[in-house]
C-alpha positions in Angstrom: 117.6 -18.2 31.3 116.3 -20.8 29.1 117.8 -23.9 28.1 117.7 -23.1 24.6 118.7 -19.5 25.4 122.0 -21.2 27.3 122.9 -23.8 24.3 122.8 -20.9 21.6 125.2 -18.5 24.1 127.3 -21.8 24.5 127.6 -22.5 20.6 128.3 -18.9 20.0 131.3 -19.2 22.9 132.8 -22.3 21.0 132.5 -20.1 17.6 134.7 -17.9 18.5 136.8 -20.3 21.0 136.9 -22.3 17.5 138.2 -19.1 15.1 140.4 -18.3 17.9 142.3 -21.5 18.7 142.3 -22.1 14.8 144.0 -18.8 14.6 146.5 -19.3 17.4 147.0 -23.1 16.1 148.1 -21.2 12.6 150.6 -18.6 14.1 152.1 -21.3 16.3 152.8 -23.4 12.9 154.1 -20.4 11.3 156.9 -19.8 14.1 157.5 -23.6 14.6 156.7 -23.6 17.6 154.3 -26.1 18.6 155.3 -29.3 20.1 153.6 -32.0 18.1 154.8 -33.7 15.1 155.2 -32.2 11.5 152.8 -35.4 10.3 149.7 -33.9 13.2 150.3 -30.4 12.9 147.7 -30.1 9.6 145.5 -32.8 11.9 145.2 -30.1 15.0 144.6 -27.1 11.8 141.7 -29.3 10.5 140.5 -29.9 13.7 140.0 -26.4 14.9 138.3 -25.9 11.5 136.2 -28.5 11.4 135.2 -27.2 15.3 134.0 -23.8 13.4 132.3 -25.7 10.7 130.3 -28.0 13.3 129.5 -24.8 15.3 127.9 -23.1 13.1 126.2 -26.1 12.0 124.8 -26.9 15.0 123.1 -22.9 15.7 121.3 -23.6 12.1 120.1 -26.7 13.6 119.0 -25.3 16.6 116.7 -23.2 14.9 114.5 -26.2 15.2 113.1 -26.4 18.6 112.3 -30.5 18.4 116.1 -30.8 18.1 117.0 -28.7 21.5 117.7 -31.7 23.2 119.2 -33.8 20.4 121.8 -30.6 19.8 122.8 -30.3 23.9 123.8 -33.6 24.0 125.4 -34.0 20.5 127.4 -30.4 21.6 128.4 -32.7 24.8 129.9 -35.9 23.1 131.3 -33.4 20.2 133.3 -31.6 23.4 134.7 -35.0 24.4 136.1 -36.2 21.5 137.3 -33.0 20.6 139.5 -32.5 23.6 140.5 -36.3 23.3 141.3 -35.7 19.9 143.3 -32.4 20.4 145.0 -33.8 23.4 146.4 -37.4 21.1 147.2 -34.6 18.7 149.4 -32.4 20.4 151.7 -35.0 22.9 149.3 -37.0 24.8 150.3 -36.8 28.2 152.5 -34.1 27.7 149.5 -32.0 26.2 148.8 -28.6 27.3 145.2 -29.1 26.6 144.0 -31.7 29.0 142.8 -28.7 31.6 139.8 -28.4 28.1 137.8 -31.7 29.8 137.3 -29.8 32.8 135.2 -27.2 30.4 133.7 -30.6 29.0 132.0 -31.0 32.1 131.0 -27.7 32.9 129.7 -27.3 30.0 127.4 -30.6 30.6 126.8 -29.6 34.3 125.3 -26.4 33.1 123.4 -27.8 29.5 122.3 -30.7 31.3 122.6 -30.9 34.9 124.8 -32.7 37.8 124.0 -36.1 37.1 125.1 -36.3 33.5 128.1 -34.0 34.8 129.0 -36.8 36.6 128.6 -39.4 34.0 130.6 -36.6 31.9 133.8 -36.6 34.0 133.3 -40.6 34.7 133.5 -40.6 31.1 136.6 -37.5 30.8 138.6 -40.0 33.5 138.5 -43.0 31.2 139.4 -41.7 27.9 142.2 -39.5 29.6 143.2 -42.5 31.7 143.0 -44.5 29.1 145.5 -42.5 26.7 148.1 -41.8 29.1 148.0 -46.1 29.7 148.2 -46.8 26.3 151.1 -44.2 25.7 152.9 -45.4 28.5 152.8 -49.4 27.1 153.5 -48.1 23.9 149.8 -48.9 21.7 149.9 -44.9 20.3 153.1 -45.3 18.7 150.9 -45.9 15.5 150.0 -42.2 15.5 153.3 -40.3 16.4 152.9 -40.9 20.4 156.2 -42.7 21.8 156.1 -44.3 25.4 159.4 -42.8 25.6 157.7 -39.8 27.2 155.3 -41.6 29.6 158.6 -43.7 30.5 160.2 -40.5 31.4 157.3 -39.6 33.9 157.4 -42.7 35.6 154.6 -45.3 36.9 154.6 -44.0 39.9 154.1 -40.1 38.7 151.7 -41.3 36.1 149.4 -42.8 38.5 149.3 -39.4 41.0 148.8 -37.6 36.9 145.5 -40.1 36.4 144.1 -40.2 40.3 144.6 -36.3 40.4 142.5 -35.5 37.2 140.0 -38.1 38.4 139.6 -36.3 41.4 139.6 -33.0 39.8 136.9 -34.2 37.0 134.6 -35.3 40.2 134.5 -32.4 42.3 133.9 -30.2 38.7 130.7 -32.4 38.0 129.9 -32.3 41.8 130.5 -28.8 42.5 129.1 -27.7 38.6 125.7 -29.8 39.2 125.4 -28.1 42.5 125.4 -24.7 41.0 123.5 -25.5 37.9 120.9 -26.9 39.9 120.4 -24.1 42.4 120.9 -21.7 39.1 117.8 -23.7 37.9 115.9 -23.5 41.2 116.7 -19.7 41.2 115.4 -19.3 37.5 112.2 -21.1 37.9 111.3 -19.1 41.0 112.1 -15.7 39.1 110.2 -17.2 36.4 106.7 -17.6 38.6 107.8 -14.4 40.2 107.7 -12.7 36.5 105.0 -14.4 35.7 103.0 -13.4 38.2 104.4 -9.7 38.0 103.3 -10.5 34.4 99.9 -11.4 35.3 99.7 -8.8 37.9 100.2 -5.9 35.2 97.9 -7.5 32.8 95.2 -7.5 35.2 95.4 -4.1 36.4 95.3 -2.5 33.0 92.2 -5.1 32.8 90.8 -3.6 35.6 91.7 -0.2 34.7 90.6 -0.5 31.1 87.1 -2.2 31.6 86.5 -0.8 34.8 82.9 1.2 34.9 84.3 4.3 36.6 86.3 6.9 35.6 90.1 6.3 36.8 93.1 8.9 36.2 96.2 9.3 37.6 98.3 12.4 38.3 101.6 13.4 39.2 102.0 15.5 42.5 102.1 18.2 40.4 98.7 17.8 38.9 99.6 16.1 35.6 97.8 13.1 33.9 99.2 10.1 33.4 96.9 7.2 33.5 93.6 8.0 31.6 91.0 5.3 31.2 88.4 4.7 29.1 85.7 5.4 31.1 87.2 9.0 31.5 88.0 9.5 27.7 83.8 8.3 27.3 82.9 11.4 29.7 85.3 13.8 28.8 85.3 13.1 24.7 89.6 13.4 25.4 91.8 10.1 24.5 94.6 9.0 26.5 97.1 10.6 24.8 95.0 14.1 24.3 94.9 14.0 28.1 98.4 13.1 28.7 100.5 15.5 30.5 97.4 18.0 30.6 96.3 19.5 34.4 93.8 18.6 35.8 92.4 21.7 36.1 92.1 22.1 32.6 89.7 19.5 32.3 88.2 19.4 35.5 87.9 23.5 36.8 86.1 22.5 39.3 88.8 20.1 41.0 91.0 23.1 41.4 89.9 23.9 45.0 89.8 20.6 46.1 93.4 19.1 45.0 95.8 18.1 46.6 94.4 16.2 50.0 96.9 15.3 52.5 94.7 12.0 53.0 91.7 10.1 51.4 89.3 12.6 50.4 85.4 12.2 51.2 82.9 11.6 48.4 82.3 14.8 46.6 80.7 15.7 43.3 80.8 18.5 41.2 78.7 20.0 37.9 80.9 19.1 34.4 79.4 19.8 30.8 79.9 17.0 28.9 81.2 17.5 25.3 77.6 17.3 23.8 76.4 20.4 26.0 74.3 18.1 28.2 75.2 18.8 32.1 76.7 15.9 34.1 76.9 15.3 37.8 80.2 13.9 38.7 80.7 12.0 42.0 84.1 12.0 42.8 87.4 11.0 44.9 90.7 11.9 45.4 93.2 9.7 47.4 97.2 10.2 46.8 99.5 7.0 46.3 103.1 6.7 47.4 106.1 4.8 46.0 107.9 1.7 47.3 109.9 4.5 50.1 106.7 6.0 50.9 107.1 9.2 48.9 104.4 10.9 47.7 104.2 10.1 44.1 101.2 11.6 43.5 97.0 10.9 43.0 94.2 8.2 42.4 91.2 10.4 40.9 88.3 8.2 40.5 84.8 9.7 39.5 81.3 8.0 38.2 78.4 9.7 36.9 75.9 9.8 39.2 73.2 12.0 37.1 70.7 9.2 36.6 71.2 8.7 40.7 70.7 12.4 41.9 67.8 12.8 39.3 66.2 9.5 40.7 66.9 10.5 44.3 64.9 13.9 43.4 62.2 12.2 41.4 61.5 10.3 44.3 61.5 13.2 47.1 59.2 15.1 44.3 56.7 11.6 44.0 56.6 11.6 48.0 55.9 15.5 48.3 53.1 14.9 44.9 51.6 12.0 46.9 51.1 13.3 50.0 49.6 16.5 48.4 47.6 14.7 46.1 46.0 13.0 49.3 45.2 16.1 51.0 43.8 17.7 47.9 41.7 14.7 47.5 40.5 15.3 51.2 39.9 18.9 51.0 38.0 18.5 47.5 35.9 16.7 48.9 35.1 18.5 52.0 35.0 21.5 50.1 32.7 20.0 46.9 30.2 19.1 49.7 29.4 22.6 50.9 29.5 23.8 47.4 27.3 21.8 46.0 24.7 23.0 49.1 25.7 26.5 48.2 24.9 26.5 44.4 21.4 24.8 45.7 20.4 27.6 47.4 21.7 30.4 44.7 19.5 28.4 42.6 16.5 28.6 44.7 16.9 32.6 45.4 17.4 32.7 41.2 14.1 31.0 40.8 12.2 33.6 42.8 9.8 35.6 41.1 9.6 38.9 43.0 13.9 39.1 43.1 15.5 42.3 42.3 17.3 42.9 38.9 20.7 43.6 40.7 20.2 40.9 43.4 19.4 38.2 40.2 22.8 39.7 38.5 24.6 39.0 42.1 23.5 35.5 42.2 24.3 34.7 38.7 27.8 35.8 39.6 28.2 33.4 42.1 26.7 30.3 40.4 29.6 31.2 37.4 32.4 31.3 40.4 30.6 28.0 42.3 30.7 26.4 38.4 34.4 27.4 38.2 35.4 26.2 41.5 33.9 22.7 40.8 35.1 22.5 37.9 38.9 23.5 39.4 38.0 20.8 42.0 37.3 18.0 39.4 40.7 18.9 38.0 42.2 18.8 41.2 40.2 15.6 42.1 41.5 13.9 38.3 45.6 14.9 39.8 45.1 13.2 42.7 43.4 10.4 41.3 44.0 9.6 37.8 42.1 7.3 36.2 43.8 3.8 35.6 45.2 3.9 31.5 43.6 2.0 29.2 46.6 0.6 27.4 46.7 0.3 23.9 50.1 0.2 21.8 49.9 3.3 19.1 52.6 4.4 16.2 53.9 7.7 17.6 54.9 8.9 14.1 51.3 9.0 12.8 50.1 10.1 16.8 52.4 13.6 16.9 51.0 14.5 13.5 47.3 13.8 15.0 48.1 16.0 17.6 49.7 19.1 14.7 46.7 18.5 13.4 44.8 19.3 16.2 46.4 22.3 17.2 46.0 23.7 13.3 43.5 26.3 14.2 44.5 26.8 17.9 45.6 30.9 17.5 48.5 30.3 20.3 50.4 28.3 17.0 49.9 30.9 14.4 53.5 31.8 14.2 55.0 28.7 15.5 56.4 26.4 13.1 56.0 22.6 14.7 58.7 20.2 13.3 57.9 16.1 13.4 60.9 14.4 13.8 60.4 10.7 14.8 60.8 9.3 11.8 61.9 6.0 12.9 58.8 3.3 13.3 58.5 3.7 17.2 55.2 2.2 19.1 54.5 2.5 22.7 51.6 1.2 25.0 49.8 4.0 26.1 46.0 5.0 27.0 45.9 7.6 23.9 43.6 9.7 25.6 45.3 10.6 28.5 48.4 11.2 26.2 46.8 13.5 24.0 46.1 15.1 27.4 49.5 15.1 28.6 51.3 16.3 24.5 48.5 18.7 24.3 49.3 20.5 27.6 52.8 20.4 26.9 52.6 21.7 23.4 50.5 24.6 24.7 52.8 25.2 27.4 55.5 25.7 24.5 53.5 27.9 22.8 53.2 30.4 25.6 56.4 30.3 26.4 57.1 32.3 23.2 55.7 35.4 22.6 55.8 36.2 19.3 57.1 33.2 16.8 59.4 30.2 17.2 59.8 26.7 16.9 58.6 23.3 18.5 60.1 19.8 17.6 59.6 16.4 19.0 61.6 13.5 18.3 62.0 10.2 19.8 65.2 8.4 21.4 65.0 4.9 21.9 66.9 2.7 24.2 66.8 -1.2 25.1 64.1 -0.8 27.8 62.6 2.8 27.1 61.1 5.2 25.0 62.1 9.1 25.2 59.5 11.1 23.5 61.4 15.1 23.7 59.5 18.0 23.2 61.4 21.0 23.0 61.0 24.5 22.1 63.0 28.0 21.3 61.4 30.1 24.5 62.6 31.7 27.3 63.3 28.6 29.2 62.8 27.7 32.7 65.1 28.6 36.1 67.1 25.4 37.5 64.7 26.5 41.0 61.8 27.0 38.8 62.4 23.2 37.2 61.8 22.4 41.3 58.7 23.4 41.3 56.8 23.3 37.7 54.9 19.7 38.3 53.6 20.8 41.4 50.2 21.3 42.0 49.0 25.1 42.0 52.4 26.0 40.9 52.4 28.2 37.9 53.9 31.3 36.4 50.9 32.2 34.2 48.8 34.9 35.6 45.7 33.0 34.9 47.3 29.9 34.6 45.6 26.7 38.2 49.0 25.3 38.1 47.5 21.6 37.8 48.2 21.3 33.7 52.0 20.0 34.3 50.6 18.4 38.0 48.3 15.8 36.0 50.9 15.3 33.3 53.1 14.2 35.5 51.1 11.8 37.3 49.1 10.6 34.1 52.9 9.8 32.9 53.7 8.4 36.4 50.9 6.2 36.0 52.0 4.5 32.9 55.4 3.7 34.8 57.3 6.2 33.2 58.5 9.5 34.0 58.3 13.3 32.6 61.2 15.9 33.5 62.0 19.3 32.2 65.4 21.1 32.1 66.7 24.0 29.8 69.5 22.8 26.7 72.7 24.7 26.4 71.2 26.7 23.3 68.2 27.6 25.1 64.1 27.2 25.4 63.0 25.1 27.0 63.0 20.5 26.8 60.0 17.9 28.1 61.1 14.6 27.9 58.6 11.8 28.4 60.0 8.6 29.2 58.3 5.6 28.7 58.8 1.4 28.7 59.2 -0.1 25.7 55.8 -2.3 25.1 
């Protein structure tokens, strides 16, 4: 407990001390009863008043904390001269009221500790010391105080009276310092002790608030409690939305997996995020106990690790790409070697004068087949070795409408409707070439993916260190195995289709440092997205 705190409880004690003694003081003149003189007993009613009145004096006062120290110690020398006061008042040494300086020093031993305790009942001996001396030799007579009474006690008794009260004033301070000290000690140390729990709490709702995870809480039953932001982000639910909700209803696919009797390992799990985009979850479950060691129920902490799983897969699909681009740059060229001799030769048999009609129709078959075949080879030779881009930075506003423009009179886009929606100023460093390449394939690719009519619209994202250029379409959309397999090389689902359009997109895209990944939205068809640094 404060000082301050202690002072106002000790002032609201001597308020009602105050009305109470002023009350008794009032009845006890009404019956006659009290055992002063009729010329102090209005002294002793004006007293206990003016006690109330300085009371409540003292608590406005105290509303001003640079006076805290000024009121304890005027409240101490007001207590003094009080009881010295009431005690002259009501029969000096045969006052009831002399046991009040014991409270006088208390009251100091507690306000302001045992060393002015001890100057309090120093100071409590000599005023009570020196009243019952001057009563006995007759100086109080002035004020209605005989010595006929201290005669009556006797020297002798009168000296055991003083030496007693001295001795009972000292071990009050001594004893009363003692305990307010150790009552201080004890205070300050549950003072750090709260502070710290103070500090403690603060900083695990820091951690819990700012933390870049996902952290809830559950009872053993399965019920939220402790939601944090990071969770509200993923989920699109507030704190108090998810409060008292199971788990299950937000998280299905925890159901099978609750409850561990320990730690659980690192698992992860599919969620759909409120915008429709799918989400992988890494996640763990570990239960917490109370201070018995009863199970009070469960720590669920969970990240998103999409961006890691689709990194971890773009890199096993850039290993598998490189290594195949390497053999199909081998085998090119062993096989563009023969070729080459082959078409030679048909070319030489052509040339003869005396060859049959149906022979010459035979050899012009193969040189068309040779022909396609190097020209499949140069395709396969540009995947796996792309030129190096020629950078050059290019508004992409203006370039997707170059590229509509393009496609006007391709027949594939009669009945598709092509929207433009980057509308924002956006410009990237590209080789434009290659990217014509690469938005021309994929726009194509779009377009056969409908049959009859439909829709294709690309628009631009931006963040603080990339550019997202999304081409999507209204299709049939591609398989989750099929979005596996669709950049590599001689993988296709076109009947007549080499399977090396999306191959060479991706590395042409991979070669400007960026990256180029497919997946199906939750309304359908079919989304490109080609990411690339910001210039």
């Amino acid at each position: 407990m404060s000082s301050e705190r202690r002072l106002r409880l000790f002032i609201y004690a001597r308020i009602l001390v105050s009305f109470l003694f002023l009350v008794a003081t009032l009845i006890l003149e009404y019956q006659n009863s009290f055992v002063v003189t009729e010329r102090f007993q209005p002294g002793v009613i004006r007293l206990m008043a003016f006690s109330f009145v300085f009371s409540i004096i003292s608590l406005f006062i105290l509303k001003k904390r640079k006076f805290i120290q000024f009121v304890t110690n005027l409240q101490v020398i007001w207590d003094l001269s009080f009881v010295t006061v009431l005690v002259l008042f009501t029969g000096g040494i045969l006052s009831p009221y002399s046991f009040l300086y014991l409270l006088s020093i208390m009251i100091a031993g507690m306000l302001l500790g045992r060393r002015q305790a001890l100057y309090t009942a120093s100071l409590c001996g000599i005023l009570y010391g020196t009243i019952l001396d001057f009563q006995y030799f007759g100086y109080l007579s002035f004020i209605g105080l005989g010595q006929e009474e201290a005669r009556q006690v006797g020297a002798l008794q009168l000296f055991y009276t003083i030496s007693f009260n001295l001795i009972a004033f000292g071990l009050t301070a001594f004893v009363t310092g003692l305990l307010a000290e150790r009552a201080h000690v004890s205070e300050e140390a549950l003072q750090r002790s709260s502070i710290d729990y103070s500090e403690l709490a603060q900083l695990n709702s820091a951690i819990v608030a700012y933390s870049e995870s996902g952290l809830l809480t559950t009872t053993v039953t399965g019920r939220i409690r402790v939601f944090n932001p990071y969770a509200e982000a993923i989920v699109g639910l507030s704190q108090s939305d998810a409060y008292d909700k199971q788990i299950e209803s937000i998280f299905p696919q925890l159901s099978d997996h609750f409850f561990p009797s320990k730690d659980s390992k690192k698992l992860e799990f599919e969620f759909r995020a409120p915008d429709g985009t799918a989400v992988t979850l890494g996640y763990r479950v570990a239960p917490f106990t109370d201070s018995e060691g009863k199970l009070n129920g469960y720590i669920v902490n969970f990240r998103d690790i999409t961006n890691i799983r689709q990194m971890e897969t773009a890199l096993k699909k850039a290993d598998r790409l490189a290594a195949l681009g390497e053999l199909s740059a081998r085998m090119a060229h062993e096989i563009r070697n023969p070729l080459a001799a082959l078409c030679g030769s048909v070319q030489l048999l052509s040339s003869s004068a005396d060859i049959k009609e149906a022979d010459a129709r035979l050899l012009t078959i193969v040189t068309r087949e040779a022909e396609r075949l190097e020209g499949l080879i140069s395709e396969f030779l540009l995947y796996a070795r792309p030129a190096k881009p020629q950078m050059e930075r290019i508004e992409l506003q203006s370039f997707v409408e170059d590229e509509f423009h393009f496609l006007a009179n391709d027949r594939r886009f009669v009945n598709i409707t092509l929207h433009n929606l980057v509308t924002n100023p956006v410009e990237v460093a590209v080789d434009r070439n290659q990217l014509h390449q690469v938005m021309i394939n994929l726009l194509q690719n779009s377009a056969d993916a409908m049959s009859e009519k439909g829709e294709i619209r690309i628009e631009c994202r931006t963040t603080s260190s990339a550019v997202s250029i999304i081409i999507s379409d209204t299709g049939a959309g591609i398989t989750k195995d099929a979005a596996q397999h669709v950049f590599e090389p001689f993988w296709t689902t076109k009947p007549a289709g080499t399977g090396l359009g999306l191959a060479i997109s991706y590395r042409i895209i991979e070669a400007h440092g960026g990256t180029l990944s497919v997946d199906t939205p939750a309304d359908g068809g079919s989304r490109f997205v080609i990411s690339l640094p910001l210039p």
